[in-house]
N, C-alpha and C positions, 0 to 999 in steps of 0.2 A: 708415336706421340699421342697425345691427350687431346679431345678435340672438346671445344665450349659451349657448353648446355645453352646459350642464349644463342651466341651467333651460327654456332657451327663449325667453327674456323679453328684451326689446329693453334696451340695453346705452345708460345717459347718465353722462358721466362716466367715472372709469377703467375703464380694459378692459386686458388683458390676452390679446397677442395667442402662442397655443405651440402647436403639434402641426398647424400650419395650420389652425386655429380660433380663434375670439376668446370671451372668459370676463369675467363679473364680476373684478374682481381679488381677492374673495373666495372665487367657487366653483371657481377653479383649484385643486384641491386633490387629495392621494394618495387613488386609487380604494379603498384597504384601510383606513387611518387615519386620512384628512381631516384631514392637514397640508397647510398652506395652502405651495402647492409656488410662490409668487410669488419670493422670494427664495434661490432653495436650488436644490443640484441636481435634475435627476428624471429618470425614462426611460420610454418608454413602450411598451406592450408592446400588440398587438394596437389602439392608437387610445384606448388609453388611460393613465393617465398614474398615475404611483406615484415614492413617495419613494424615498430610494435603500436604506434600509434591507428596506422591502416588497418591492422589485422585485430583490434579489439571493436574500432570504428564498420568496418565489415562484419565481424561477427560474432560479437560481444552483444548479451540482450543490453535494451536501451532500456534506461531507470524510466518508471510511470511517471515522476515528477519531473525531474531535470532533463530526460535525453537524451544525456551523455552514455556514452556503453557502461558498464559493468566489468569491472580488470577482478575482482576477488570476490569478496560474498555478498551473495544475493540475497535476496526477500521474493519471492512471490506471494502474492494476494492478489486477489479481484480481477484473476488472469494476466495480471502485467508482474513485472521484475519492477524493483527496485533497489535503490542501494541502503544498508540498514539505516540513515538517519536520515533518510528520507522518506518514509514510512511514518505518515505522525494525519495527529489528528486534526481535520479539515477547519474546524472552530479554532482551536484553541492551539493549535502548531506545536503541542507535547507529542513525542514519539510512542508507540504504543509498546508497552511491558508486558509479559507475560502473561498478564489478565487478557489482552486480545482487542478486539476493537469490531463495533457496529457498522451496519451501514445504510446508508440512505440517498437515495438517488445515484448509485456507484460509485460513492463518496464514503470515506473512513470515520468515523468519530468516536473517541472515549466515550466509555459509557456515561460517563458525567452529563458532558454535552448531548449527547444523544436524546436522552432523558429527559431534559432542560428542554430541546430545540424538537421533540419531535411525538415523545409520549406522550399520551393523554392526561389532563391535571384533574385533580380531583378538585369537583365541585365545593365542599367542604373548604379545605387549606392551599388550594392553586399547587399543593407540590405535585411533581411526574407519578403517574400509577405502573407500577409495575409487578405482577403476581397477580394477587385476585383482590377483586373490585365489585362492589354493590353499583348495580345499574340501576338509577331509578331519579327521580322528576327531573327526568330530560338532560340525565348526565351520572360520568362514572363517580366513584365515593372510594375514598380505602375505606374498609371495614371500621376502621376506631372512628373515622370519619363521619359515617353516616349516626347522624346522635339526633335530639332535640336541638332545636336552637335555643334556647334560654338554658336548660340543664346538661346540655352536650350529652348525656347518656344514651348508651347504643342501645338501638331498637329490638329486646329479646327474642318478640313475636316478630313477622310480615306486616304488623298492623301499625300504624304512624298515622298522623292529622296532617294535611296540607293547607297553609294557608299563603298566600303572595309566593308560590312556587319554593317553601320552608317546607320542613320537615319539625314536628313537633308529638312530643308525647302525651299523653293524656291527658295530662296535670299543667301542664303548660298551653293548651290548647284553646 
C-alpha cells in the first residue's frame, strides 16, 4: 500500500497523488492555513505545498507602495519592488513613462515636479535652472537671463554695474 506524506499512515481508499508524494485526500492541505489544496490551485516551495494566497504572501516581493506581494510584473527602483502602477510620482501621483523619474529624499518625482520643487530658480525669471547657469550677485541666472535690467541685454563682456543688488549695462547705469 501507499503510505501519507503528512501522517504516515497507510493510504485505503482516495488518495491523492502532487509534489511526487501520495496524501489522504484530506491531509493535502496549505502548510500555513490548511485549506484543503485538493481542488484549487497550489505551489510549493521547499517540498512543501501552500495555497496560492500564502505562498505569494510568503514569498512574493512586497510593492514599495501598498505591501501587498507581487503575483506578476514587477518594477524595481530605489531597491524596493513595486507593482507597475504603483510606481508614480510623489507630487503629482502620474506614473512614470519611459522618460524615467528623479529623486529626492528617496522619494520618486517627474522631472516636472522635481524642477519646480527642488532646483535652483534663476534670479532673473524664478523659473528651475537646469544645464548651465551664470552665478553672480548672490544667485544662479540662465544665461538669456542674466541681461541689464532696463534693456534686458546679455552681458558680452564679464563687466556689468551693480546698483540695489541689479545688474545693469553701461548705458543704463
Amino acid at each position: 500500500g501507499f503510505i501519507c506524506s503528512s501522517c504516515n499512515e497507510a493510504i485505503s481508499g482516495m488518495m491523492i497523488t502532487a509534489m511526487g508524494k501520495r496524501w489522504h485526500s484530506d491531509h493535502f492541505v496549505c502548510t500555513v492555513c490548511n485549506t484543503n489544496l485538493e481542488h484549487v490551485q497550489f505551489f510549493q516551495r521547499d517540498g512543501l505545498p501552500y495555497c496560492h494566497f500564502d505562498y505569494h504572501d510568503k514569498f512574493s516581493p512586497k510593492c514599495g507602495h501598498c505591501n501587498s506581494a507581487i503575483e506578476n510584473e514587477c518594477l524595481t527602483a530605489l531597491g524596493k519592488s513595486w507593482h507597475p502602477g504603483h510606481f508614480f510620482c510623489r507630487e503629482c501621483g502620474d506614473p512614470f513613462e519611459e522618460d524615467g523619474y528623479m529623486v529626492h529624499d528617496d522619494f520618486p518625482y517627474c522631472e516636472k515636479d522635481y524642477l519646480r520643487l527642488f532646483a535652483p530658480k534663476c534670479a532673473g525669471c524664478q523659473d528651475p535652472i537646469q544645464g548651465d547657469f551664470i552665478s553672480a550677485l548672490k544667485g544662479k541666472w540662465h544665461r538669456d537671463c542674466f541681461g541689464c535690467t532696463v534693456c534686458h541685454i546679455g552681458f558680452d563682456t564679464t563687466s556689468y554695474y551693480v546698483e540695489n543688488g541689479k545688474p545693469y549695462c553701461q548705458a543704463h547705469y
